[in-house]
C-alpha positions in Angstrom: 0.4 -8.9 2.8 3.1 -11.0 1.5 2.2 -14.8 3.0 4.5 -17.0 4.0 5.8 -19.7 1.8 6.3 -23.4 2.6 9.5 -25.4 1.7 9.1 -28.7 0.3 11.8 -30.2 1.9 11.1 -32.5 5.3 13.5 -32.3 8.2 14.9 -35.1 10.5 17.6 -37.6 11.4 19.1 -39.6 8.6 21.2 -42.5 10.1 24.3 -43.3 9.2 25.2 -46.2 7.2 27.0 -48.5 9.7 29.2 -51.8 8.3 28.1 -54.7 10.8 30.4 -58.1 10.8 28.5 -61.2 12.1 31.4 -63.5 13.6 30.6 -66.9 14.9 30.6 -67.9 19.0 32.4 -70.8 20.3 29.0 -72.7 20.0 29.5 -72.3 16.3 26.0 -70.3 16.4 25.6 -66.9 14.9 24.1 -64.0 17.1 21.2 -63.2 16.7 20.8 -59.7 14.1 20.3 -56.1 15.7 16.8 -54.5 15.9 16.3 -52.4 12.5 17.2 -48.8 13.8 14.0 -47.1 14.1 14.6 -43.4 12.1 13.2 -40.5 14.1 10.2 -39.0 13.2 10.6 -36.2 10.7 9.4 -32.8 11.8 8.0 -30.2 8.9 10.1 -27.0 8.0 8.8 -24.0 7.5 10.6 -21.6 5.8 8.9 -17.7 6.3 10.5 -15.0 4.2 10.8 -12.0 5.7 7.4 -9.1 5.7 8.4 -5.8 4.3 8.3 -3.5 7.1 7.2 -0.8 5.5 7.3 -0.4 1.4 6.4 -3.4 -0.5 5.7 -4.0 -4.3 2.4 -4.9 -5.8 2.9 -8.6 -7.0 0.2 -10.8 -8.2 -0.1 -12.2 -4.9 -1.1 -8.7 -3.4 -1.5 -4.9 -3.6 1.8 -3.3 -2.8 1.6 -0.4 0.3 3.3 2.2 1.7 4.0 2.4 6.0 5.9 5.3 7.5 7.2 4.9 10.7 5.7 7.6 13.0 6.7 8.8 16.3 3.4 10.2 18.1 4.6 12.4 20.9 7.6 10.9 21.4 6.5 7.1 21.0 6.4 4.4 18.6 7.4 4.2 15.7 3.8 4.0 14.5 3.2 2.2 11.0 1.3 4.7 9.3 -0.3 4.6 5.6 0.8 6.7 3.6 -1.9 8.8 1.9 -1.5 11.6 -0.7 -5.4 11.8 -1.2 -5.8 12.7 2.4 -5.9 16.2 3.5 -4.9 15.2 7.2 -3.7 12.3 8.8 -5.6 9.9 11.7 -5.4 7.2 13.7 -7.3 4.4 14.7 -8.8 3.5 18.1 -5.8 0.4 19.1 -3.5 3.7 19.2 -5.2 6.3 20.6 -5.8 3.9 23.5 -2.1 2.5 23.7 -0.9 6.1 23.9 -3.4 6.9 26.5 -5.1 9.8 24.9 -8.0 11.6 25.9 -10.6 11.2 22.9 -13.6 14.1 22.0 -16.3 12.6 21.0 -18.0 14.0 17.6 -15.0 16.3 17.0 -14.4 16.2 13.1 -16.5 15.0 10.1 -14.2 12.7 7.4 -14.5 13.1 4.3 -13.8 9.5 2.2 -13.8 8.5 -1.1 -17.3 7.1 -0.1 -18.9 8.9 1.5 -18.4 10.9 5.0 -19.1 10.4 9.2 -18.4 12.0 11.9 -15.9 10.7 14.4 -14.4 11.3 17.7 -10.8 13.4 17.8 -7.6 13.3 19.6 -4.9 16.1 20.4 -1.6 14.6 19.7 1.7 17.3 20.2 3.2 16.0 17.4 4.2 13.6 14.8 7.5 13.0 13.7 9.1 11.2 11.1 12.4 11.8 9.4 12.2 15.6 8.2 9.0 15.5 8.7 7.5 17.4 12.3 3.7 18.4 12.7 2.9 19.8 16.4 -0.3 20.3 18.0 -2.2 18.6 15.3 -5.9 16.9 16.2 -6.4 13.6 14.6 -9.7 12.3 13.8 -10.0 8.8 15.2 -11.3 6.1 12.1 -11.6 2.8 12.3 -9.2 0.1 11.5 -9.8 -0.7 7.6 -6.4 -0.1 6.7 -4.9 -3.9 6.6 -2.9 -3.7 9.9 -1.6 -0.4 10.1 -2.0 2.2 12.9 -4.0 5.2 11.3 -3.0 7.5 8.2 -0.2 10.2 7.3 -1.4 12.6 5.5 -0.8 16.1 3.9 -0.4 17.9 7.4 3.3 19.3 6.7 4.6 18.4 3.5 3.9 21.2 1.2 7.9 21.3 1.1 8.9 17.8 1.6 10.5 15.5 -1.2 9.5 11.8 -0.3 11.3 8.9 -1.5 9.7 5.2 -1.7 12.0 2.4 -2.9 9.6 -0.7 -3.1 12.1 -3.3 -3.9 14.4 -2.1 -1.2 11.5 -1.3 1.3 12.9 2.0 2.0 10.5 5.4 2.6 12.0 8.9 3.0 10.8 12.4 3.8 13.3 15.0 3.8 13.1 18.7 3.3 12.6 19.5 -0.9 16.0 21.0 -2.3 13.9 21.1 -5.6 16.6 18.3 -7.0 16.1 17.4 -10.2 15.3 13.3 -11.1 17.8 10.8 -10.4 19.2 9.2 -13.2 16.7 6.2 -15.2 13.5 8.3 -13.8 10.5 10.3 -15.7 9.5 12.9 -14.8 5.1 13.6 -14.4 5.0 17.3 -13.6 2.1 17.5 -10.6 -0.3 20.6 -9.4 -0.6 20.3 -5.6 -2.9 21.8 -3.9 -3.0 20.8 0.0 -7.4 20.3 -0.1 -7.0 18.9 -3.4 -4.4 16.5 -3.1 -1.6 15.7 -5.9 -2.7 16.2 -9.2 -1.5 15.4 -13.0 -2.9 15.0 -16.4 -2.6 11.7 -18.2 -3.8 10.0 -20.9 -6.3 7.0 -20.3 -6.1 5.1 -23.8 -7.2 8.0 -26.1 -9.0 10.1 -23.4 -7.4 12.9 -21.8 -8.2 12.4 -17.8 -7.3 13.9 -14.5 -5.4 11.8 -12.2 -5.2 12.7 -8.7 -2.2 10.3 -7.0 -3.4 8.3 -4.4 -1.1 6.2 -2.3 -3.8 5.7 0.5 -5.9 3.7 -2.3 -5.5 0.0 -3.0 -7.3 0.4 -6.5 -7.6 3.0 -9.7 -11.1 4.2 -10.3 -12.1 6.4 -12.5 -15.4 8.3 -13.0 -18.2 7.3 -15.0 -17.6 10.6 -17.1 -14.1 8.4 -18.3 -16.1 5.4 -18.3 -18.8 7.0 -21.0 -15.6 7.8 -22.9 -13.7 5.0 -23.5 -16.8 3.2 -23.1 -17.8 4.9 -26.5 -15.0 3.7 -28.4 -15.3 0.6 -27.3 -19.1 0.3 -28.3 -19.6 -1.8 -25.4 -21.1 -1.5 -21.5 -20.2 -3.0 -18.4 -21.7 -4.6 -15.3 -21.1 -2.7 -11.8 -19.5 -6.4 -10.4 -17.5 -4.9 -7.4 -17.5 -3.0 -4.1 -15.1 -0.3 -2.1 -14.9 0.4 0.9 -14.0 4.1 2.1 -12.6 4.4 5.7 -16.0 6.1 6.4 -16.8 2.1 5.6 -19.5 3.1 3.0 -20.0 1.0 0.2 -20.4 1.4 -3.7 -20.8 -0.2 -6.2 -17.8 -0.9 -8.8 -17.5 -2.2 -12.2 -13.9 -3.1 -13.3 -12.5 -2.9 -16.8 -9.2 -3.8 -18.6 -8.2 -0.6 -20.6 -5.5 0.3 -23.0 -3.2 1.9 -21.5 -2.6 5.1 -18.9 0.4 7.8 -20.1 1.8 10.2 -17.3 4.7 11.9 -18.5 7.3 9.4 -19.4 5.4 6.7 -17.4 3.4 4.0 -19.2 1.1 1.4 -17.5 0.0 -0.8 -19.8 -3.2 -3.3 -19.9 -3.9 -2.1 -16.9 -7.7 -3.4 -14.7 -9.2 -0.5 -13.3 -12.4 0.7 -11.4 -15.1 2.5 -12.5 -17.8 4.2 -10.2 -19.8 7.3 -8.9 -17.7 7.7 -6.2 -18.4 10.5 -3.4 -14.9 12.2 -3.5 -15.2 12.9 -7.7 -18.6 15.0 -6.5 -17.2 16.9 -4.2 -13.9 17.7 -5.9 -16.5 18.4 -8.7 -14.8 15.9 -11.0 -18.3 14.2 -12.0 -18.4 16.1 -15.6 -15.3 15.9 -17.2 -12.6 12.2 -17.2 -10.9 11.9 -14.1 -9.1 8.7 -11.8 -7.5 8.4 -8.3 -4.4 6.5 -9.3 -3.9 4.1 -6.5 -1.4 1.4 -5.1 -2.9 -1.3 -7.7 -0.4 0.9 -10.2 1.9 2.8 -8.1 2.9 -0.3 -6.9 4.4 -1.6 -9.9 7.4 0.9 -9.9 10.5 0.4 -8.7 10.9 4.0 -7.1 8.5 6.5 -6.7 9.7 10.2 -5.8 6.9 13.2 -4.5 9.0 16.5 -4.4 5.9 18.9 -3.0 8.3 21.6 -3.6 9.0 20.8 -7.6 5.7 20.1 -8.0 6.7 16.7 -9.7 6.5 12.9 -9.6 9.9 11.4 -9.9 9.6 7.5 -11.2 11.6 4.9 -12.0 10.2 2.1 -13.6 11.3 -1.7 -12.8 
């Protein structure tokens, strides 16, 4: 969250300069001077620049994020996050009550990058947003670790949607895919979808050639200890596990975070970039514990200036700052 930022200036009344003339009395005495005016007490400004609504950059101050505005049956907009590494989207307990919803208890396990639980569900009839309609879709019901927001948008529906985020304009888009080609100024990182596998694409991590899956519900890039051992071998040099994450399952493991290289996708180039490392659940079931592979999250993502998913095209259309 951008915070807000206090101007230095002070506020208040500054009295005019007045020209006073003394002039004698018939007694030949001269009146007595006016009181000193008495200024009035300064108040503090405080100047609040205005929150994204729903795209904002990562900055140093903070992780950038993506929000799309969701009508749920007819209400809202919702803020949703955005999450390519989610198979299906959810919501958290605030909404399900505001709506009015009734809940079934133990209805769906979720599957997290940490581990998995079982939650209660929720029928919605649908969600709508832009191009974008899914009807009589159950929504598991998580809790609220998602910084504010009101649940999770995931795959349900866009196998052939083109979505546009413009961070520095705080602009998100889903339209139907046309299968247009890039804009002008982007690169282009071809993708494999695959709606239970998410959005794939192979990159370079320093020397190592690594999966990527692209994952916008993330806050940070982690890799697998497989990519770890690798680079870790040309470095000749090991590292502490000195961090946590925490899944919206809210398990918790253990991190270590590194400064690499570099990571190449395509014509995109992040460079000295601090990722994570760990044995996360979601590489073992995705069966991605032998061989290099990373979630690519907002940490990175962020950083661009527009970011294009055309499901349809199969592609990632970016444009850096």
């Amino acid at each position: 969250m951008r915070r807000p930022w206090r101007d230095g200036l002070r506020g208040g009344a500054w009295p005019g300069a007045l020209a006073a003339f003394a002039f004698a009395s018939s007694a030949g005495a001269a009146p007595e001077p006016p009181p000193p005016a008495t200024a009035a007490p300064l108040d503090e400004v405080v100047v609040t620049a205005p929150e994204p609504r729903y795209v904002a950059p990562t900055t140093r101050d903070g992780i950038g994020r993506i929000w799309a505005p969701v009508l749920i049956d007819g209400h809202g907009p919702f803020r949703l996050v955005l999450d390519t590494g989610a198979t299906r989207s959810a919501l958290i307990p605030r909404v399900v009550e505001q709506l009015g919803l009734q809940t079934r208890p133990n209805g769906a396990r979720v599957r997290g990058v940490t581990g998995t639980a079982v939650v209660p569900t929720v029928k919605v009839r649908s969600l709508e947003f832009g191009e974008l309609r899914v009807e009589d879709v159950t929504l598991p019901i998580v809790n609220d670790v998602f910084g504010g927001a009101d649940g999770v948008l995931g795959g349900d529906g866009l196998r052939d949607k083109r979505i546009v985020i413009e961070f520095r304009k705080d602009r998100i888009a889903i339209t139907r895919s046309r299968k247009q080609l890039a804009p002008p100024g982007h690169f282009v990182v071809p993708l494999d979808y695959v709606p239970t596998r998410g959005l794939r694409a192979q990159v370079m991590v320093g020397p190592v050639p690594t999966l990527a899956i692209i994952d916008t519900g993330g806050q940070a890039t982690v890799g697998n200890l497989a990519l770890h051992a690798a680079l870790a071998r040309r470095r000749g040099e090991l590292d502490p596990f000195d961090d946590t994450i925490i899944g919206v399952t809210e398990d918790v493991q253990p991190v270590m975070r590194v400064r690499i290289p570099s990571i190449v996708a395509g014509g995109m180039i992040v460079r000295r970039a601090e990722i994570r490392f760990a044995d996360l659940h979601i590489f073992e079931h995705w069966n991605l514990t032998a061989r290099p592979a990373l979630l690519i999250g907002m940490d990175v993502l962020g950083l661009l200036d527009t970011l294009i998913l055309d499901y349809r095209r199969e592609e990632m259309q970016v444009k850096t700052p």
